[in-house]
ZAKOLLO-472269 format. One line per field, with one value per residue (C-alpha): y negated, x negated, z; residue in three letters. Coordinates in Angstrom, 2 decimals, always signed. Example, Ala and Ser with C-alpha at 12.3 -4.5 7.8 and 13.67 -1.06 7.14 Angstrom:
// residues 2
Y = +4.50, +1.06
X = -12.30, -13.67
Z = +7.80, +7.14
selum = Ala, Ser
END
This chain:
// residues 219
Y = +0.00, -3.43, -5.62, -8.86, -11.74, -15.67, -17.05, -19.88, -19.16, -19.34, -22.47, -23.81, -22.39, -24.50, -27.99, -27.42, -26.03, -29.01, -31.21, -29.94, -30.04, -27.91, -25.07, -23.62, -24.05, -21.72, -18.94, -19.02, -18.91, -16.65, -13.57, -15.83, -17.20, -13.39, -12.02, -14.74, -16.39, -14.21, -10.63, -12.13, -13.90, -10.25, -8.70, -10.72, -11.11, -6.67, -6.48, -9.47, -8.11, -5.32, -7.70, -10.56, -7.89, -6.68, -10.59, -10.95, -8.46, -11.12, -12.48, -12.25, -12.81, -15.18, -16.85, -20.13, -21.07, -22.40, -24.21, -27.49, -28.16, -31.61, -31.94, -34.52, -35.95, -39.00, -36.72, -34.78, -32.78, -29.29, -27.90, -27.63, -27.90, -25.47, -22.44, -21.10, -18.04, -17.80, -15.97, -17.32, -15.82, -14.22, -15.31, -18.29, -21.80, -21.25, -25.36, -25.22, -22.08, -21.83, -20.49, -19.02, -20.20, -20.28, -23.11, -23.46, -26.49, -26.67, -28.54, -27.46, -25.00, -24.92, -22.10, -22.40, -22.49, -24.81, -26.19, -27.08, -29.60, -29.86, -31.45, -34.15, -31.79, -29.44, -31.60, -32.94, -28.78, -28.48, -31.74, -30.57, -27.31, -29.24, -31.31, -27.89, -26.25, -28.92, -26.71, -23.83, -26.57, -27.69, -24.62, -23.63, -27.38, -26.53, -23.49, -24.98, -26.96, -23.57, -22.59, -25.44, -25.87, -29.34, -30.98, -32.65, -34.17, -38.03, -39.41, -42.02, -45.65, -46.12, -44.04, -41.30, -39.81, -41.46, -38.67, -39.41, -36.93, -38.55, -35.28, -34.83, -37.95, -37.29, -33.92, -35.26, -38.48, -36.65, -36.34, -33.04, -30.58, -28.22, -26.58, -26.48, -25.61, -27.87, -26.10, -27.84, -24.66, -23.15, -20.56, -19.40, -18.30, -15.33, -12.85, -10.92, -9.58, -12.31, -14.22, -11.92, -11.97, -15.31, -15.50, -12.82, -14.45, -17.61, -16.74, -14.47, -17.42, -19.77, -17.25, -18.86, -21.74, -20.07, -18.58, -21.62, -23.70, -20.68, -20.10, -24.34, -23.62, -20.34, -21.57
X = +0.00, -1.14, -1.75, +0.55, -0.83, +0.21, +2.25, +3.63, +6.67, +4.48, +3.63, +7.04, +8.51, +6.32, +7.24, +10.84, +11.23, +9.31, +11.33, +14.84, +14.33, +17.01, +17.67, +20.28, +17.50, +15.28, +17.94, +19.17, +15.70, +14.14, +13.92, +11.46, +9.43, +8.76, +8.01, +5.87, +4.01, +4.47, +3.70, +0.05, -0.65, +0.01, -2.41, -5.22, -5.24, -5.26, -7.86, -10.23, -10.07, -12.64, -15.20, -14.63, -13.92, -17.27, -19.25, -17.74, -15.24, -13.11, -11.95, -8.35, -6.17, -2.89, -0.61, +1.03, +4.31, +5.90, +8.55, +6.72, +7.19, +8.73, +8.90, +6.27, +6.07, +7.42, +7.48, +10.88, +10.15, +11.44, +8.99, +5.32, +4.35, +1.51, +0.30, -2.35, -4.39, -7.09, -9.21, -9.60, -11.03, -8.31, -7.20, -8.19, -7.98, -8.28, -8.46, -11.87, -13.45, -14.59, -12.68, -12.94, -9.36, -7.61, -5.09, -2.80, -0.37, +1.28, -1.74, -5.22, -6.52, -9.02, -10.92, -13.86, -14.42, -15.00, -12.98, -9.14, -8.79, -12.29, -11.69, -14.39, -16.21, -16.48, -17.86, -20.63, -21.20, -22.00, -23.89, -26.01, -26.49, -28.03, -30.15, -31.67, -32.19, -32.70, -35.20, -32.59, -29.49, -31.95, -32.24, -28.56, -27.81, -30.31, -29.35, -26.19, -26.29, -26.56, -23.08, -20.92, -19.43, -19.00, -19.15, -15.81, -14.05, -13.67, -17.10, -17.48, -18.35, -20.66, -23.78, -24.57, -27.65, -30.73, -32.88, -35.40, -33.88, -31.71, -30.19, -28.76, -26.81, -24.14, -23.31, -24.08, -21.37, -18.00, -15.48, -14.67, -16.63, -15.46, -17.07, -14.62, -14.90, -11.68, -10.44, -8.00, -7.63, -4.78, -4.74, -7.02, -5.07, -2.77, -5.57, -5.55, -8.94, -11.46, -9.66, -10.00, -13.99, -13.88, -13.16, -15.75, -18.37, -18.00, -17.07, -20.19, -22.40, -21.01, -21.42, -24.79, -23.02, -20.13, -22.53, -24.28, -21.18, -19.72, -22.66, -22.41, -18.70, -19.48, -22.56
Z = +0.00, -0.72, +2.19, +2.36, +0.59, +0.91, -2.28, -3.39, -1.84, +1.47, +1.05, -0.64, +2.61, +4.60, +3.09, +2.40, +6.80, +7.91, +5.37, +6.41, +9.84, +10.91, +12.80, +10.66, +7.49, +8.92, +10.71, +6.79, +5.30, +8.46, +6.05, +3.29, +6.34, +8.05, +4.34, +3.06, +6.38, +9.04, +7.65, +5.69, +9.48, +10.93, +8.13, +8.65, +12.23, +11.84, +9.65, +11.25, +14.78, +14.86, +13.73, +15.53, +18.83, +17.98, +17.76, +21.04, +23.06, +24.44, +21.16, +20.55, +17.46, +17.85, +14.98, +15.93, +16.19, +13.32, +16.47, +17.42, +21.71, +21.29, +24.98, +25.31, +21.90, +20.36, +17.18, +17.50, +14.40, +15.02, +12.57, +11.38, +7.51, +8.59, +10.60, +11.88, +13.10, +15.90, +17.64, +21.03, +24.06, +25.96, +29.72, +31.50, +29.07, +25.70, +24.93, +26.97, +24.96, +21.19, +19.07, +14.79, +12.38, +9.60, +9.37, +5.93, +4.77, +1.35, -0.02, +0.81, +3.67, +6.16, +8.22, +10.63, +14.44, +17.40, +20.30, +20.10, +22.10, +24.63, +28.05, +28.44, +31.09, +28.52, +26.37, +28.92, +29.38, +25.65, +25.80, +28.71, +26.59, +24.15, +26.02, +27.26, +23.81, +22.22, +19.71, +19.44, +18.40, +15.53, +14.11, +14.14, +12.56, +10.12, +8.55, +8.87, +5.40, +3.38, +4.30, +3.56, +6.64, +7.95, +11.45, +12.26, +15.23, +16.44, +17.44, +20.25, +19.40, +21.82, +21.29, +24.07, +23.01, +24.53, +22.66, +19.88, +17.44, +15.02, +13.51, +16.84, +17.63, +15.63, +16.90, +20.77, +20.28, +19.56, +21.66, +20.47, +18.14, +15.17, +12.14, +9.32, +5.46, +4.06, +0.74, -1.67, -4.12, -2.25, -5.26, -3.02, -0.64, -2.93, -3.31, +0.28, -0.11, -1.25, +1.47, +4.15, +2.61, +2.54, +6.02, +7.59, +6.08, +7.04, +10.35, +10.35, +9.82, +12.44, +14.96, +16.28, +16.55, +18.53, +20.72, +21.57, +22.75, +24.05, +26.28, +27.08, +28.82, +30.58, +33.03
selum = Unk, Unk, Unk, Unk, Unk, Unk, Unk, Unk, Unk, Unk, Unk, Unk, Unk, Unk, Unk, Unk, Unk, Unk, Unk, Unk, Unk, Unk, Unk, Unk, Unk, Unk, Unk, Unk, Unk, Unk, Unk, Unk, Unk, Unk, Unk, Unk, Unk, Unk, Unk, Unk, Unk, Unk, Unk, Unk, Unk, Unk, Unk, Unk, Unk, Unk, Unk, Unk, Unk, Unk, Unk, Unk, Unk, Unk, Unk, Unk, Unk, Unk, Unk, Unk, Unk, Unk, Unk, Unk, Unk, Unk, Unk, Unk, Unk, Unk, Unk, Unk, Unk, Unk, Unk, Unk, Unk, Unk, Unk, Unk, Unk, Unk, Unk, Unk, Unk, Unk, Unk, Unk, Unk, Unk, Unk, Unk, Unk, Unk, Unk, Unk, Unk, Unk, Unk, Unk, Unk, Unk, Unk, Unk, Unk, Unk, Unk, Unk, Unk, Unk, Unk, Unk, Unk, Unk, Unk, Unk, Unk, Unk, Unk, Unk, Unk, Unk, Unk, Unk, Unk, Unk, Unk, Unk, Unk, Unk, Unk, Unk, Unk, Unk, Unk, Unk, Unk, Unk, Unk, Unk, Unk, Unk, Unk, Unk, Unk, Unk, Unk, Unk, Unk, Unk, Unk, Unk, Unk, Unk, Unk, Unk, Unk, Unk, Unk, Unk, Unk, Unk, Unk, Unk, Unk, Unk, Unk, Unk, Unk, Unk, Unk, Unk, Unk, Unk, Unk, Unk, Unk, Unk, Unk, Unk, Unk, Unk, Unk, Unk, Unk, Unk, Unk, Unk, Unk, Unk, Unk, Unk, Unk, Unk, Unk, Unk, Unk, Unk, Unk, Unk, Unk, Unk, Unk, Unk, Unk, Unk, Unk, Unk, Unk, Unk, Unk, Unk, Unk, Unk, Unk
END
């Protein structure tokens, strides 16, 4: 049997839920968002768990909601235009752990890893950690530029780093930290498995990185 792959109609789904905005939309539409979203989500998160289990036993696959908590949002939208997948650590926090993705809209995709959404003590942990291996975070931001990943996340204005490397100041100033690889081909996205490579091997060669701020949070 083939294994579920994303389609159009996965991504047509996705615009036309968060566009109608109404419950009765999706209970009349459920069957097109379990066929076309759900069931790929369930796939990959099957077939990218022994690897990511072996990098590092406490890694644990979870899809998001499609539902949006509007309890404490000005935004009452009742749905996403996207979802996601992630391997998180499981128990405890998961905001204040790295963690490897794959998030899709209806016009590009993105996959990488990093934190969610880092409390500033976590960031002065991974800040700390680099302070200490300093030598060790050059190497990984080196070999870095060879995959195509990209360092993202909002960056303080005032600078932080009092160090005399200047590759490192703009991975010391942010606020929080992710490594993504932003794709606008979501044609990309319909053939399961060069996606599912696409994925292992890019999440294969941020695992130094995941180590490293992984290692900053667990001292």
């Amino acid at each position: 049997m083939m294994p579920a792959a994303f389609s159009p109609a996965s991504l047509q789904f996705l615009a036309e839920n968060a566009r109608n905005n109404s419950r009765e939309w999706f209970r009349s539409n459920r069957a097109v968002y379990e066929a076309s979203l759900l069931k790929p989500f369930q796939q990959l998160v099957k077939e990218l768990t022994p690897p990511m289990q072996y990098m590092d036993g406490g890694l644990e696959g979870t899809i998001s909601r499609i539902h949006r908590d509007t309890r404490f949002s000005h935004d009452k939208s009742l749905y996403r235009d996207r979802m996601w997948l992630a391997f998180m650590r499981r128990g405890g926090n998961k905001t204040e752990f790295p963690g490897f993705f794959l998030e899709i809209n209806p016009s590009f995709y993105r996959y990488g890893m990093g934190f969610f959404r880092a409390s500033p003590q976590t960031m002065a942990q991974y800040r700390l950690k680099i302070d200490q291996d300093e030598a060790a975070f050059l190497d990984l931001v080196s070999a870095l530029s060879e995959t195509g990943a990209l360092p993202e996340g909002e960056i303080y204005k005032r600078n932080r780093y009092t160090g005399g490397v200047k590759e490192i100041a703009g991975w010391y100033n942010r606020k929080n930290i992710y490594l993504t690889h932003n794709r606008a081909d979501v044609g990309e996205l319909f053939e399961f498995d060069p996606l599912l490579q696409r994925l292992l091997g890019a999440f294969d060669e941020l695992e130094g990185f995941y180590r490293f701020f992984r290692d900053a949070v667990m001292r």
